[in-house]
C-alpha positions in Angstrom: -44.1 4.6 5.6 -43.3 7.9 6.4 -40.3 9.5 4.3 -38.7 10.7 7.5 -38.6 7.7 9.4 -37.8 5.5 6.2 -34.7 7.4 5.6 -33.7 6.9 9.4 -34.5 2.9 8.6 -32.0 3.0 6.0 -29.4 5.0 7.7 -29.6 2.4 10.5 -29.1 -0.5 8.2 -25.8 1.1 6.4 -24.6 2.6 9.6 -24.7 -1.1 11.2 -24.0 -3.2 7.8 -20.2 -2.6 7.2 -17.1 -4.8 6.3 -14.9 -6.1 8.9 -12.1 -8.2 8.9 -11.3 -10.7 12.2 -13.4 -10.0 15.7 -14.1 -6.4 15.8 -13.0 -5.7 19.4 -9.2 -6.7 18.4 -9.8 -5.2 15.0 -11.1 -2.1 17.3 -7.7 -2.3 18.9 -5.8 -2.8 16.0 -7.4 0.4 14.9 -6.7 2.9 17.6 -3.3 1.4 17.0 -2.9 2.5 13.7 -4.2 5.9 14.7 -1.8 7.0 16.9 0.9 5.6 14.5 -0.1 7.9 12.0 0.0 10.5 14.6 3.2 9.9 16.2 4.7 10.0 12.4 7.8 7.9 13.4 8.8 4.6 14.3 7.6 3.4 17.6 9.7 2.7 20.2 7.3 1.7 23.0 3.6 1.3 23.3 1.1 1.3 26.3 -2.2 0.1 26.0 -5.7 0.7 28.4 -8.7 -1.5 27.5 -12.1 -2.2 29.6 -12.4 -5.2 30.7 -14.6 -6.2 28.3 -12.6 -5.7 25.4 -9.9 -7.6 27.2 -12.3 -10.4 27.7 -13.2 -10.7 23.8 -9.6 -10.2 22.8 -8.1 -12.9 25.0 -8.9 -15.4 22.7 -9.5 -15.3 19.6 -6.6 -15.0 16.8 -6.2 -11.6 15.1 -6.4 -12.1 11.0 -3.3 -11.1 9.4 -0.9 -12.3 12.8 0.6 -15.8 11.8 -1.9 -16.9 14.1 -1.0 -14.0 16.9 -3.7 -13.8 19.9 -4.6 -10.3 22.7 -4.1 -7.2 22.8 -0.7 -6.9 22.2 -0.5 -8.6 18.7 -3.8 -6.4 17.8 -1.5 -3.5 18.9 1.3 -4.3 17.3 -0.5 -5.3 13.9 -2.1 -1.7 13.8 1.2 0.2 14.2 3.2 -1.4 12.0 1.0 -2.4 9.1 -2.4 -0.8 10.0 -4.2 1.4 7.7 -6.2 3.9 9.7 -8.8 4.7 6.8 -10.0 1.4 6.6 -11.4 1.5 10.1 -12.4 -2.2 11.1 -10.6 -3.4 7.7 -7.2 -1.8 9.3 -5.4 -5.0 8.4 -6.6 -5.6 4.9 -3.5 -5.0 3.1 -0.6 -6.7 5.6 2.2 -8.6 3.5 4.5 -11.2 4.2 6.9 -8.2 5.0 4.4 -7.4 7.4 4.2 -9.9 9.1 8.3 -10.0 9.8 8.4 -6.3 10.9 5.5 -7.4 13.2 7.2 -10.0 14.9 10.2 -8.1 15.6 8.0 -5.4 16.3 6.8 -7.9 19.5 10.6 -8.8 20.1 11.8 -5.6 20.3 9.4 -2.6 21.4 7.9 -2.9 25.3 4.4 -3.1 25.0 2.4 -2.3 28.2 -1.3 -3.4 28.8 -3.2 -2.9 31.2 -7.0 -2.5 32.6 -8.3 1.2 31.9 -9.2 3.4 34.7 -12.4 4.6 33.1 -15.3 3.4 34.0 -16.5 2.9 30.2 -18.1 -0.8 29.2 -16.0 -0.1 25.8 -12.8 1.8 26.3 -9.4 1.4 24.4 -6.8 3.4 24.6 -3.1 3.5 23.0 -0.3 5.5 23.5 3.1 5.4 21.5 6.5 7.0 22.4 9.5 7.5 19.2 11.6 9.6 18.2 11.0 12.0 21.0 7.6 12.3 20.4 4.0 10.7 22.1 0.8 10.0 20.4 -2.7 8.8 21.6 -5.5 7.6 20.4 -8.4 6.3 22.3 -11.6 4.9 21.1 -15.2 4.7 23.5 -18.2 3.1 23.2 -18.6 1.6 19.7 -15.8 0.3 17.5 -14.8 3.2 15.6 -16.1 6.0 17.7 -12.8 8.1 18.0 -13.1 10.4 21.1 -9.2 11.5 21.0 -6.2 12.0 19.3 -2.9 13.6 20.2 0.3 14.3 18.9 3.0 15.5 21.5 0.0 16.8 24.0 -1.8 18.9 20.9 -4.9 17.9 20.3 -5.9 16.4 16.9 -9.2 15.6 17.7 -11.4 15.5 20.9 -14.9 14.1 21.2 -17.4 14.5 24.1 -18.5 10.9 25.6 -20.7 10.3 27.8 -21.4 6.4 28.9 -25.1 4.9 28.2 -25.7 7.4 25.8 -25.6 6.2 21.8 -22.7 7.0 19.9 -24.7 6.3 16.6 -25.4 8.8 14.4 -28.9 7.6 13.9 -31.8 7.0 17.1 -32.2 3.5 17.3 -35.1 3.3 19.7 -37.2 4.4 16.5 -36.8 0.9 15.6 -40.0 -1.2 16.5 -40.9 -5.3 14.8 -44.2 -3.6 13.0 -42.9 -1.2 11.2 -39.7 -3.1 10.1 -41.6 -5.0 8.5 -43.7 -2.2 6.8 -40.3 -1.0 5.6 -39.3 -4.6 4.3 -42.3 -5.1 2.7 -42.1 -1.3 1.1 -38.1 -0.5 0.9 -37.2 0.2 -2.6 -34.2 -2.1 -3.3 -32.3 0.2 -5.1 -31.6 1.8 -1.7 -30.8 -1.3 0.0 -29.3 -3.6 -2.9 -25.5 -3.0 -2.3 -25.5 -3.2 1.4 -27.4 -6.5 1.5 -25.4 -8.2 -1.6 -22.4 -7.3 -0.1 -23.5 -8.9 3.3 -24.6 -11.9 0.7 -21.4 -11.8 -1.0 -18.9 -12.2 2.1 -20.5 -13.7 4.4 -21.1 -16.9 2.5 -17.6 -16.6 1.1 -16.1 -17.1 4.6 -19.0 -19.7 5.7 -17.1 -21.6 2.9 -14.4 -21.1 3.8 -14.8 -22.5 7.5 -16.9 -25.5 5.7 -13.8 -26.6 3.6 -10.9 -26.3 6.1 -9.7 -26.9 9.1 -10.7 -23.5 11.5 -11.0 -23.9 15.0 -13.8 -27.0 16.8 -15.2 -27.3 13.1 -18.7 -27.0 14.1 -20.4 -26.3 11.3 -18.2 -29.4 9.2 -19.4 -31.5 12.5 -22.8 -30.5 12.5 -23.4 -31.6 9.0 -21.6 -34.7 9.2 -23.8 -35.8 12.5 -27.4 -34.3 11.5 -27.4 -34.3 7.6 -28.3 -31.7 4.8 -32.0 -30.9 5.9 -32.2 -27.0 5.1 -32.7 -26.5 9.4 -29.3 -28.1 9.8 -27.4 -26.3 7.1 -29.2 -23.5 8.0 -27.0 -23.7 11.6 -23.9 -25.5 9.9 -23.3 -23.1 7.6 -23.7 -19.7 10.1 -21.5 -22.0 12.6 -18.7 -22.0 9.9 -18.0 -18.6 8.9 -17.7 -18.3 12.8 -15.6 -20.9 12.9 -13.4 -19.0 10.3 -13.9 -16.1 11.4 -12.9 -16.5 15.3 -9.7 -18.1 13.8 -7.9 -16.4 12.0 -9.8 -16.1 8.6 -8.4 -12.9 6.5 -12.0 -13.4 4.9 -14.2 -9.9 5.7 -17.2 -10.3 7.3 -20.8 -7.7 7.2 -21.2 -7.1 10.8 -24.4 -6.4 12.5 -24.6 -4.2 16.1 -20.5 -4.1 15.7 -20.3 -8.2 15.7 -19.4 -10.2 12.8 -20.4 -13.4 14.6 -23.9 -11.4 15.0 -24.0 -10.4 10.7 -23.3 -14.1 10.3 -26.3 -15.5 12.2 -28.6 -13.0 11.0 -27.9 -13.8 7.3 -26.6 -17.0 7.0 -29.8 -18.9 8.0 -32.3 -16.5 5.5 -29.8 -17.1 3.2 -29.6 -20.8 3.0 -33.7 -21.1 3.3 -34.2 -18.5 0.2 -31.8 -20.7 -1.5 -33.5 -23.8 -0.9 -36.8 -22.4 -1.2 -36.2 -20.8 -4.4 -37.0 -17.5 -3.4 -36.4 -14.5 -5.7 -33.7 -12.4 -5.1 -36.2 -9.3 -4.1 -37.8 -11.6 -1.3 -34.1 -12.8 -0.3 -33.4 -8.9 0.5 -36.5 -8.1 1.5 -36.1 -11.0 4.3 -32.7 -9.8 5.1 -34.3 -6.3 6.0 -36.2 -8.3 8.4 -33.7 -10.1 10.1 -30.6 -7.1 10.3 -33.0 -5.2 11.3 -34.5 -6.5 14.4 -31.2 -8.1 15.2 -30.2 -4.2 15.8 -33.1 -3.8 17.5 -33.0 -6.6 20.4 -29.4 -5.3 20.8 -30.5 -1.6 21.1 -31.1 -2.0 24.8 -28.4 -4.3 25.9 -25.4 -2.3 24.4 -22.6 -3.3 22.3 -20.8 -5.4 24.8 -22.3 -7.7 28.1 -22.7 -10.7 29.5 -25.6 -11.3 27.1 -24.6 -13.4 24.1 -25.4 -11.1 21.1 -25.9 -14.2 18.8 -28.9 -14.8 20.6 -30.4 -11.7 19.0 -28.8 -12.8 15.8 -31.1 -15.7 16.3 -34.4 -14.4 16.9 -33.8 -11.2 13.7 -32.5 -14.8 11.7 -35.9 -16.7 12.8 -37.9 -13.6 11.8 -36.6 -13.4 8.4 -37.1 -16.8 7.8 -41.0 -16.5 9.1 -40.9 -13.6 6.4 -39.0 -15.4 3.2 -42.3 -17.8 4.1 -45.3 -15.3 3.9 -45.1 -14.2 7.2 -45.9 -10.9 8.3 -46.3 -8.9 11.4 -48.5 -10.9 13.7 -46.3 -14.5 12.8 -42.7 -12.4 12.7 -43.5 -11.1 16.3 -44.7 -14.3 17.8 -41.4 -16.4 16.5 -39.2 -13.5 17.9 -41.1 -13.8 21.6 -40.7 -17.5 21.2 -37.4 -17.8 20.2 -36.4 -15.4 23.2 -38.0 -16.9 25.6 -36.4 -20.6 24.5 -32.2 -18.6 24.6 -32.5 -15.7 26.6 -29.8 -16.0 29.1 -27.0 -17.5 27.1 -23.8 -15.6 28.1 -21.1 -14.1 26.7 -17.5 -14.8 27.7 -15.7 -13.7 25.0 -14.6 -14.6 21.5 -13.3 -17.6 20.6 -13.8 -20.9 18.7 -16.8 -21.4 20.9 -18.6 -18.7 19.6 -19.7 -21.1 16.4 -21.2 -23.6 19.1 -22.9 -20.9 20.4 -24.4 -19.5 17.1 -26.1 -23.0 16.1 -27.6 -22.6 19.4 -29.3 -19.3 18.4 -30.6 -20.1 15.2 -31.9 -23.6 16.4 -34.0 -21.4 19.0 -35.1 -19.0 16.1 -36.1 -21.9 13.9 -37.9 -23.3 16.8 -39.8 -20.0 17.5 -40.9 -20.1 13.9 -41.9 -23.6 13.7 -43.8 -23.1 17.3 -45.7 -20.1 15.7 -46.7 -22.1 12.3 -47.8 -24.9 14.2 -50.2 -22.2 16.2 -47.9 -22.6 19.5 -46.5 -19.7 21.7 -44.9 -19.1 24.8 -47.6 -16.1 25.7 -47.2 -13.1 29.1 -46.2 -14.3 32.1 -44.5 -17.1 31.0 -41.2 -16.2 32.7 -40.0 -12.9 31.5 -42.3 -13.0 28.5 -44.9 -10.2 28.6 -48.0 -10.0 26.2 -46.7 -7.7 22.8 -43.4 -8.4 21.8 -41.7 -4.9 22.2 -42.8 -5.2 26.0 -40.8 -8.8 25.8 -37.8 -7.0 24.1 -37.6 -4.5 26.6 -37.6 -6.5 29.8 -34.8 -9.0 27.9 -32.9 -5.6 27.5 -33.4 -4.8 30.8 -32.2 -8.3 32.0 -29.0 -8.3 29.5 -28.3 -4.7 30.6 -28.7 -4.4 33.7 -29.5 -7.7 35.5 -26.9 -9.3 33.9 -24.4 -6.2 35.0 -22.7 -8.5 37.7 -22.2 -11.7 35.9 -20.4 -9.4 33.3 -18.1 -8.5 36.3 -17.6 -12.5 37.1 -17.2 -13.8 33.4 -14.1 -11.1 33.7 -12.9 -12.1 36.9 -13.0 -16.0 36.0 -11.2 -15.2 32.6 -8.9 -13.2 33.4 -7.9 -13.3 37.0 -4.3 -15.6 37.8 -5.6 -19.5 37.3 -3.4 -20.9 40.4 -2.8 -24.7 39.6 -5.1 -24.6 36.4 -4.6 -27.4 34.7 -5.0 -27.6 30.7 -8.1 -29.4 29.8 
């Protein structure tokens, strides 16, 4: 592989494969949060919070790690500016004590905290603004997690980015990204550049699979799906990627490797290869050589459809987990593209509204249809052009399913929203 374009591979991988504690959107909040604490320099008196609607959709939900169990916006908020460390980025909230945690809560008693729906027209906007001692600070955050485009203290600006919406934010051009030549750089990667990103990924996200196998976290879907279908390697495969979600979207203080800016997405892209190396016996050097495969073409199905829509991103997780799978059993280009194709022409269309414990469901969902993809392939079975949206070469079938996600699927973004969020007259709990 050419040097140039194997040191962009890499930079992709570690730009994409980083720690992150809870659901990154809250996380993301949390974040801009303890930003503009450290800017205003004092104790905050109020607080007034803009987000997109999609970040209000996938903060709605889901509990915020370090909380006591605290769920939206507000907690996320208040977390960030009263125990948030703004170096850790999405690990903000690593070191919240018990302390903490009773400052926060009288933090909520206490100090107004506005939200509301931002005014720019950004997919992923979040913006906070604090008020003490006199003073005002803001911090607002566009487009990707930690992709700071402002800080302020008192009207002086600290720091000021240019953003422009559908343009990357990343520092690295993912469109270089194509299925034949990651696998070229899978099969050709020298490990000692990849080792510590993919251990790591290793390292914590089983640790908080565990974790959602051996307690009580949200619909227990991975403890239910091995309890119904067994211990076959398929069905752990799913069990065990379902759990750290089910952790995860709960209030796990367990971090997660992300993947595209999801933890959910880093789960189902590594869990699966994870637990079939395992079973298989597979080296350790195949095991990260097969991770390659699978982060890797996760990032790139999600390249197109952006960081946030109505597309589920675990379906992507899916396909990159089915492809590293095909890989950890001798499978190369021809085989890795044909279980990618398959397995998006099976999910395609599974949509995102929001995070929540629902998310784990969703997750066994994606890997069944990448295991399904690769089994279709080894049984010399395909889902070939013109079968629906599937169009002959597989980066011609990634780009019209980026092209449905992104733009097709614009609108019932807009209606997830409106559903979830809108006043539920006479909703009844279920």
């Amino acid at each position: 592989m050419e040097k140039a374009l194997y040191n962009t591979y890499l930079a992709i991988l570690k730009e994409e494969l980083v720690p992150a504690m809870g659901c990154t959107e809250p996380i993301a909040v949390a974040y801009a949060a303890a930003l503009a604490a450290r800017a205003l320099g004092c104790p905050a008196e109020q607080a007034e919070v803009a987000a997109s609607a999609n970040i209000i959709k996938n903060v709605k939900s889901v509990v915020v790690p370090h909380t006591g169990g605290r769920r939206g916006i507000a907690a996320a908020a208040a977390a960030g500016i009263v125990a948030g460390d703004a170096d850790k980025e999405l690990e903000v909230l690593c070191a919240v004590t018990e302390d903490d945690l009773k400052k926060m809560a009288d933090f909520l008693e206490k100090t107004p905290i506005h939200v509301e729906r931002s005014g720019k027209p950004y997919l992923f906007d979040i913006q906070v603004r604090l008020f003490g001692g006199g003073h005002t600070a803001f911090a607002e955050i566009a487009g990707h997690h930690t992709n700071v485009i402002a800080l302020q203290r008192d009207g002086e600006v600290l720091l000021q980015k240019e953003y422009v919406e559908q343009t990357s934010t990343q520092a690295t051009d993912h469109t270089l990204l194509n299925v034949e030549q990651i696998v070229q750089f899978a099969d050709e990667a020298d490990l000692n550049d990849v080792k510590e990103t993919l251990q790591r990924q290793i390292d914590c996200n089983t640790a908080i699979a565990k974790q959602g196998l051996e307690g009580h976290w949200g619909a227990e879907i991975g403890r239910i799906l091995l309890r119904s279908y067994g211990d076959s390697v398929h069905n752990r495969a799913k069990a065990w990627a379902a759990a750290g979600s089910d952790a995860r979207m709960n209030g796990c203080e367990l971090p997660v490797v992300i993947n595209s800016g999801s933890g959910n997405q880093g789960l189902t892209a590594s869990l699966p290869v994870i637990i079939y190396a395992r079973d298989m016996g597979a080296s350790q050097e195949l095991l990260y050589r097969a991770l390659l495969v699978s982060n890797l073409v996760t990032i790139h199905l999600k390249t197109g459809i952006g960081p946030l829509s109505a597309y589920c991103g675990a379906t992507s997780a899916g396909c990159g987990a089915g492809a590293g799978i095909t890989y950890l059993h001798g499978g190369r280009y021809n085989e890795i593209a044909h279980t990618v194709v398959n397995a998006l022409a099976i999910n395609s269309g599974m949509v995102c509204d929001g995070a929540k414990a629902s998310c784990a469901a969703k997750i066994a969902s994606a890997v069944e249809a990448g295991l399904l993809g690769m089994q279709m392939q080894m049984h010399d079975s395909e889902f070939v052009g013109g079968d629906g949206i599937v169009l002959k070469g597989v980066e011609n079938t990634i780009r019209n399913v980026s092209k449905m996600a992104h733009d097709g699927m614009a609108e019932t973004d807009r209606e997830i929203i409106r559903l979830m969020i809108a006043p539920q007259e006479g909703a009844a709990s279920c």
